[in-house]
C-alpha positions as CSV (number, residue, x, y, z in Angstrom):
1,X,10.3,121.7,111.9
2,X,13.8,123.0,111.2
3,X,16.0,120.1,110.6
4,X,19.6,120.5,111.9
5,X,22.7,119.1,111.0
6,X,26.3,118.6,113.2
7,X,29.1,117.4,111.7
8,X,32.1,115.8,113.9
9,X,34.8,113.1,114.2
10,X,36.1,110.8,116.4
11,X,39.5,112.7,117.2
12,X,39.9,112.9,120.6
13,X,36.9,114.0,123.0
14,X,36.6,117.5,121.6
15,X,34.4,117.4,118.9
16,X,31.7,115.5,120.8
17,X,31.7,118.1,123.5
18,X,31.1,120.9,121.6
19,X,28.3,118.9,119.6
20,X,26.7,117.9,123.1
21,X,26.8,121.7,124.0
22,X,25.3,122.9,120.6
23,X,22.7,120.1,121.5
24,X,21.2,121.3,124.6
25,X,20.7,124.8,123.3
26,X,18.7,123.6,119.9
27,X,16.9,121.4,122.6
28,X,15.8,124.7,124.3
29,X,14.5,126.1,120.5
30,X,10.9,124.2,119.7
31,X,10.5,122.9,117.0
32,X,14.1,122.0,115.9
33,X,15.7,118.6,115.3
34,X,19.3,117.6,115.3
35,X,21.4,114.8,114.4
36,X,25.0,114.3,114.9
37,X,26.8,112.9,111.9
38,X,30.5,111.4,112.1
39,X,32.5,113.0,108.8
40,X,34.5,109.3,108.3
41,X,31.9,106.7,110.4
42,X,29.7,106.9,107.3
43,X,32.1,105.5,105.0
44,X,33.7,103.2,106.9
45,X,34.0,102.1,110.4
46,X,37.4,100.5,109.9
47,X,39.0,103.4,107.6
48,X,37.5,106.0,110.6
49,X,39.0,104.0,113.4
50,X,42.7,103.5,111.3
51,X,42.5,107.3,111.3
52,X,42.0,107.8,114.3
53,X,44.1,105.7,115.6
54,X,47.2,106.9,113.5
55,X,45.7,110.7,114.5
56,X,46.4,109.5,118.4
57,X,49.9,107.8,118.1
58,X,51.1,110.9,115.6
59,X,50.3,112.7,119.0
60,X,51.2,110.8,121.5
61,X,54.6,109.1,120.3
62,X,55.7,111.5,117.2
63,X,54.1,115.1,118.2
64,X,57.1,117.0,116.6
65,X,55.9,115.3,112.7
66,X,52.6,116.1,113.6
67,X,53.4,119.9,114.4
68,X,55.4,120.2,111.3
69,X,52.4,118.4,109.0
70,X,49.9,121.1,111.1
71,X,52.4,124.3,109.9
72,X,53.3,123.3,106.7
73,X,49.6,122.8,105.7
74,X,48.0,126.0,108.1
75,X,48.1,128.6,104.7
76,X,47.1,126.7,102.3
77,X,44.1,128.8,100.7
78,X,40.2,127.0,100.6
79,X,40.9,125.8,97.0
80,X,44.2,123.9,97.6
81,X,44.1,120.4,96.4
82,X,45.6,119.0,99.3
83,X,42.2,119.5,101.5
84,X,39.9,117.8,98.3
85,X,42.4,114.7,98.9
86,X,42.0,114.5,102.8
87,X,38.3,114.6,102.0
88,X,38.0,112.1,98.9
89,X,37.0,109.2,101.2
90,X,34.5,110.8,103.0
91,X,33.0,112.8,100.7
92,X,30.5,111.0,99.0
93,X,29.2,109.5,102.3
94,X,28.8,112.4,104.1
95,X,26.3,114.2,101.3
96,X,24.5,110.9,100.5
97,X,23.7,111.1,104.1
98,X,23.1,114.9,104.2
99,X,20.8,114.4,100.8
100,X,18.8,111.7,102.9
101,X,18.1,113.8,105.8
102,X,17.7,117.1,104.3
103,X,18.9,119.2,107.0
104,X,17.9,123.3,106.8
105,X,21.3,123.9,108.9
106,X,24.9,122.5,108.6
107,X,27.0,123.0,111.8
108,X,30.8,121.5,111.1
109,X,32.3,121.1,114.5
110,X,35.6,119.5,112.5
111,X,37.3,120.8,109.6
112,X,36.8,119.1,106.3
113,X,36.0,119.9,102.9
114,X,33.6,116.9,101.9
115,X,30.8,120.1,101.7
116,X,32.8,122.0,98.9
117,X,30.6,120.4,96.1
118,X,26.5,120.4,98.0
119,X,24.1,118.2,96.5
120,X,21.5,120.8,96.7
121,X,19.9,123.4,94.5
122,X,21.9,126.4,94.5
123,X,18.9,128.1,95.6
124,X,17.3,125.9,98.5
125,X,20.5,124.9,99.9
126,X,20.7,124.6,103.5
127,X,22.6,127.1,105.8
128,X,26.0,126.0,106.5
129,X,28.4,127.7,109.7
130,X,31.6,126.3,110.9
131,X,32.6,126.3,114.4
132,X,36.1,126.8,115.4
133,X,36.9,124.8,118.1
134,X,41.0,125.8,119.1
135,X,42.7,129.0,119.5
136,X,44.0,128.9,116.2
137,X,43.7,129.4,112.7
138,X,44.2,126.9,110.0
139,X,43.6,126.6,106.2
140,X,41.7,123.2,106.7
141,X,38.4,125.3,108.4
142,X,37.7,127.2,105.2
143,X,36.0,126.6,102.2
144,X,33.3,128.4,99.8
145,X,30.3,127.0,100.8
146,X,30.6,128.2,104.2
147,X,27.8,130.8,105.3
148,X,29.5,132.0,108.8
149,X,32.4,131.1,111.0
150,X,31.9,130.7,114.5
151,X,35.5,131.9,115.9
152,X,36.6,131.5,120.0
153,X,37.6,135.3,120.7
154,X,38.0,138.8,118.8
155,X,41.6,138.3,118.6
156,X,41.5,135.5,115.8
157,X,39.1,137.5,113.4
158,X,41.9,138.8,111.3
159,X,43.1,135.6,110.7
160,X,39.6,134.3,109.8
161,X,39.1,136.9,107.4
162,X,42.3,136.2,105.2
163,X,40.6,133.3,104.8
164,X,36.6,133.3,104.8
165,X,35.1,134.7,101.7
166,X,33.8,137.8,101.7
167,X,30.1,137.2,101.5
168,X,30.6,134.6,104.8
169,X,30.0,136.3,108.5
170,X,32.7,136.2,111.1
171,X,31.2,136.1,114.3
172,X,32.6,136.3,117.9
173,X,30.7,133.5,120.0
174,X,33.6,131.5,121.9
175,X,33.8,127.9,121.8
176,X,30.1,126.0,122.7
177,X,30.2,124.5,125.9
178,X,28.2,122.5,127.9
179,X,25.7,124.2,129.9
180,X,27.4,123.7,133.1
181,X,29.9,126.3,132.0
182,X,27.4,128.5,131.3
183,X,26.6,129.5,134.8
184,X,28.3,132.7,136.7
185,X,31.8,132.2,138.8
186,X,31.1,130.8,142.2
187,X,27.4,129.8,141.2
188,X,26.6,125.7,141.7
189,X,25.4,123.6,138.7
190,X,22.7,120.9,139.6
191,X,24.0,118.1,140.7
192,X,27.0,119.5,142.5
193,X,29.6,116.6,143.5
194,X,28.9,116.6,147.1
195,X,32.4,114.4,146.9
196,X,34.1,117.7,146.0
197,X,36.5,118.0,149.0
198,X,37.0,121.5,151.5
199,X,40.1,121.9,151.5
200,X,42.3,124.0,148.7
201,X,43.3,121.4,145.9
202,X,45.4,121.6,142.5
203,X,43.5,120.2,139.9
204,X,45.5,118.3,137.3
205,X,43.7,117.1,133.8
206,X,44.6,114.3,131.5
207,X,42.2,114.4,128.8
208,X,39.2,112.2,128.0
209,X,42.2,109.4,127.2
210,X,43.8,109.6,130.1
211,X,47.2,110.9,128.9
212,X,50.2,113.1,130.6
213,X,53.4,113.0,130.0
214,X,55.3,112.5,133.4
215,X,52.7,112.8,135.5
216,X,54.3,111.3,138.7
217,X,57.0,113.4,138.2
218,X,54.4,116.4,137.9
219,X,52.6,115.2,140.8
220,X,55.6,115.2,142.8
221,X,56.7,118.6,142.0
222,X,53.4,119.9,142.9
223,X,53.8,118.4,146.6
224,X,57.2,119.7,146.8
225,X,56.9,123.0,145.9
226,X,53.2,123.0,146.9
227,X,52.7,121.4,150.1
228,X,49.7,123.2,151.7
229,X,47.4,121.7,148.7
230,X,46.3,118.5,148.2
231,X,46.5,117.0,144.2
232,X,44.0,115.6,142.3
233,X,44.2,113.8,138.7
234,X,41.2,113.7,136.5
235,X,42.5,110.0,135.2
236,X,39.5,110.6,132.3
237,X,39.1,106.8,130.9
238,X,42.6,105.4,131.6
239,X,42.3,102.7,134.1
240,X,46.2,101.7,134.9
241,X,46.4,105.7,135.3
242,X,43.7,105.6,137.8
243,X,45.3,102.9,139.3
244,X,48.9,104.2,139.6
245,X,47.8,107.6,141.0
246,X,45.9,105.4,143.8
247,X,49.3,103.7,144.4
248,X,50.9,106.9,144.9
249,X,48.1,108.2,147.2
250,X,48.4,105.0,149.5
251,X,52.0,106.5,150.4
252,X,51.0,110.2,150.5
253,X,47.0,111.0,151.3
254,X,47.2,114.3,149.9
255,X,47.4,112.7,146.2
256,X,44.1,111.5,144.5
257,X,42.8,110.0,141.5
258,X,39.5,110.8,139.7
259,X,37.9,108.7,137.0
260,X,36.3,110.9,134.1
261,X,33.5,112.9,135.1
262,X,30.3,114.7,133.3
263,X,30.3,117.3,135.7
264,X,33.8,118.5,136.3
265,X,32.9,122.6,136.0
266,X,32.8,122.7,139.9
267,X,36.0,120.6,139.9
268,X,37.9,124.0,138.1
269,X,35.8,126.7,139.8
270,X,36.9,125.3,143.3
271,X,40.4,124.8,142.1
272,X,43.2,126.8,143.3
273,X,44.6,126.3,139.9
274,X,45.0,123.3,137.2
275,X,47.7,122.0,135.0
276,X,45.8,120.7,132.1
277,X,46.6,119.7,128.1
278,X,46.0,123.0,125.7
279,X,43.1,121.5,124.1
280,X,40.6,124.0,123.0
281,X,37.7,122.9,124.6
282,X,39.8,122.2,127.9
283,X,41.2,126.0,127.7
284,X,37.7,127.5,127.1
285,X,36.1,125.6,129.9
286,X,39.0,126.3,132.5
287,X,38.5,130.5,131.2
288,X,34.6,130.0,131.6
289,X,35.0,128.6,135.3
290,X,37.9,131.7,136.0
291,X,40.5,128.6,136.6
292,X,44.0,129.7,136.3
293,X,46.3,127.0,134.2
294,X,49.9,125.5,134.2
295,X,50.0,124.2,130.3
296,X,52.3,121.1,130.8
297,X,53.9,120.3,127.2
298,X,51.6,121.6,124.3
299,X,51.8,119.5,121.5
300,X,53.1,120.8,117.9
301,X,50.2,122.0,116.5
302,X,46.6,123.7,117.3
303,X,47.9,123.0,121.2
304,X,50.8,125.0,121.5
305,X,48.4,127.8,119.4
306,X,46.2,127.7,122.0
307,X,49.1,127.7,125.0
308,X,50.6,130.9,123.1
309,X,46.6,132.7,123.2
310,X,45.7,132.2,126.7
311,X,49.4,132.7,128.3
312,X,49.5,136.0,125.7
313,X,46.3,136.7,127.7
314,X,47.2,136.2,131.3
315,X,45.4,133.3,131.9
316,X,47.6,130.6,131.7
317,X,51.8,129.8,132.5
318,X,52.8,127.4,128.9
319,X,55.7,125.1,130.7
320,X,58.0,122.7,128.7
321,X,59.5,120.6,131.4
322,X,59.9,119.9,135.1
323,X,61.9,122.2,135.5
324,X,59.8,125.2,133.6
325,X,56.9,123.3,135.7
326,X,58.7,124.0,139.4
327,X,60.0,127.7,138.2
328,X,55.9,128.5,137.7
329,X,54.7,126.7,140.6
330,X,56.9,129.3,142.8
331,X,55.8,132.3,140.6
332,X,52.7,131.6,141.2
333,X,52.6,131.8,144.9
334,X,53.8,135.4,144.8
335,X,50.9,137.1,146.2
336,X,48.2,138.6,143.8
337,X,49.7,136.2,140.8
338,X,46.3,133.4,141.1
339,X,43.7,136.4,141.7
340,X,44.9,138.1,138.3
341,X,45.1,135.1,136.2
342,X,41.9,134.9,137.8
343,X,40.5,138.0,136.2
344,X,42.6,137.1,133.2
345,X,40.2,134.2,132.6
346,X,37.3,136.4,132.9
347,X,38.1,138.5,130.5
348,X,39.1,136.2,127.8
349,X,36.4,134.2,128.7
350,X,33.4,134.2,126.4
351,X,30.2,132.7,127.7
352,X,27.0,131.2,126.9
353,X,28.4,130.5,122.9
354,X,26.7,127.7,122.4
355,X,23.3,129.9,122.5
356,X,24.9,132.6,120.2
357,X,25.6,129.8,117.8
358,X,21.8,128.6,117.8
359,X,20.5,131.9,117.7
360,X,22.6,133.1,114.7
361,X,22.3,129.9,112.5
362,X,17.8,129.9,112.9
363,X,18.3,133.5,111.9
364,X,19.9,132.5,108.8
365,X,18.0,129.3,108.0
């Protein structure tokens, strides 16, 4: 039995995805078992939910200090001492647990350097790969005890390689997703919404959280300037969003408000296009599904990274305002702009990378 490991946090939705993805395709491989540990859970509940709670107002009501903290760390080499310091707490928890269950592979879906030190013999020590989850690359992935780095697209090896050590492998997987992603353009996942509607729609995509800046301002912009679609919001787990996006739909029937959903592949394939957050994982899945994107406001940070990839690519329009958001709703009714962001997406797109992962990591175990 091949024990595997998965290391994430709790910061924002994410993480957890990538780990589910990386899930079902060990659960496909016999004989393997896998456990999903949190990097700050283990040592404390309360310390892991302070964190994450200053890592969501940083982002939400001070993005520009959080950009500036993401730069003026993104060089700093795999020794620095800054990244043993953001990992002193968790450290000790983390391996105690690793030591316990004695894992043949490592998997970090977050970056952290808790593994710089292994408890483990030198020569029995268990396989360790990190997976890259934004467009971007930052100091805080890289450290020596990683065996491979899992990176999104060909364009970031460079990057990687200042950084990785030379005995590590950089390989080109794309970010895991879910398996629903995995299936060709146009081609129906089980358990296809049959509330997905007919008519052409604009998606638009708040995050697990629920959170847009100006989104009834957005909305309306979108029915001005886009009349013959109708609009819905994925409202994720934000209830008084859900709610004021129903309010707005009781005056104009064209507006609609989702709550989250599991299965929202369809949701982008059938889109005519979708104005989304940069996330990573949000960016990979809207390239996977060929769904064009209007980036509304990327945060400081691995955000705007990945808004500067995908819109260097084709696949996306990056917008700072309502303004910037009505000048690319018109350009993108030209005709022929959708169908080549379109292709766009399906070339950046890399697919099925949750399977590479798995296959290259039991090679190496």
């Amino acid at each position: 039995m091949t024990r595997v490991a998965l290391l994430t946090a709790g910061f924002g939705d994410g993480h957890g995805k990538v780990a589910q993805a990386l899930e079902e395709a060990f659960a496909a491989v016999t004989s393997v078992e896998v456990h999903t540990f949190d990097f700050y859970r283990g040592a404390s509940e309360t310390m892991a939910d302070f964190s994450e709670w200053v890592y969501e107002w940083t982002t939400r009501y001070t993005p520009v200090v959080y950009g500036a903290s993401y730069r003026l760390t993104a060089e700093f080499g795999p020794d620095h001492p800054f990244w043993r310091l953001l990992s002193g707490n968790s450290s000790k928890h983390i391996l105690k647990q690793l030591q316990d269950y004695n894992p043949d592979i490592i998997l970090q879906l977050f970056p952290d350097h808790s593994l710089r030190k292994l408890p483990f013999d030198r020569s029995d020590r268990p396989f360790i790969g990190a997976v890259l989850t934004d467009f971007s690359v930052h100091g805080r992935w890289f450290h020596r005890n990683i065996d491979a780095y899992y990176i999104p697209h060909l364009l970031l090896r460079e990057g990687v390689e200042r950084f990785a050590s030379q005995e590590a492998d950089v390989i080109t997987t794309g970010i895991p997703l879910r398996k629903q992603f995995d299936l060709a353009y146009g081609e129906e996942s089980e358990g296809t919404d049959s509330a997905l509607p007919v008519q052409a729609y604009i998606l638009v995509a708040t995050g697990g959280r629920g959170l847009f800046p100006e989104l009834k301002e957005t909305i309306y912009y979108l029915r001005e300037h886009w009349p013959q679609s109708d609009v819905y919001v994925l409202c994720g787990r934000n209830v008084l969003m859900r709610r004021e996006v129903r309010q707005l739909g009781r005056k104009d029937n064209a507006i609609h408000a989702l709550p989250y959903l599991e299965n929202v592949a369809e949701w982008y394939k059938r889109a005519e296009f979708a104005i989304v957050k940069s996330g990573g994982i949000t960016v990979a899945e809207c390239l996977a599904c060929h769904c064009p994107m209007v980036l509304y406001k990327p945060q400081p940070g691995q955000e705007a990274d990945n808004a500067q990839f995908v819109e260097s690519l084709g696949a996306a329009k990056r917008v700072n305002d309502l303004s910037q958001l009505a000048d690319a709703v018109l350009e993108i009714r030209e005709p022929g702009v959708l169908e080549k962001m379109r292709v766009a997406c399906d070339y950046a797109a890399v697919y099925r990378s949750a399977e590479a992962v798995v296959k290259h990591a039991l090679s190496r175990a």
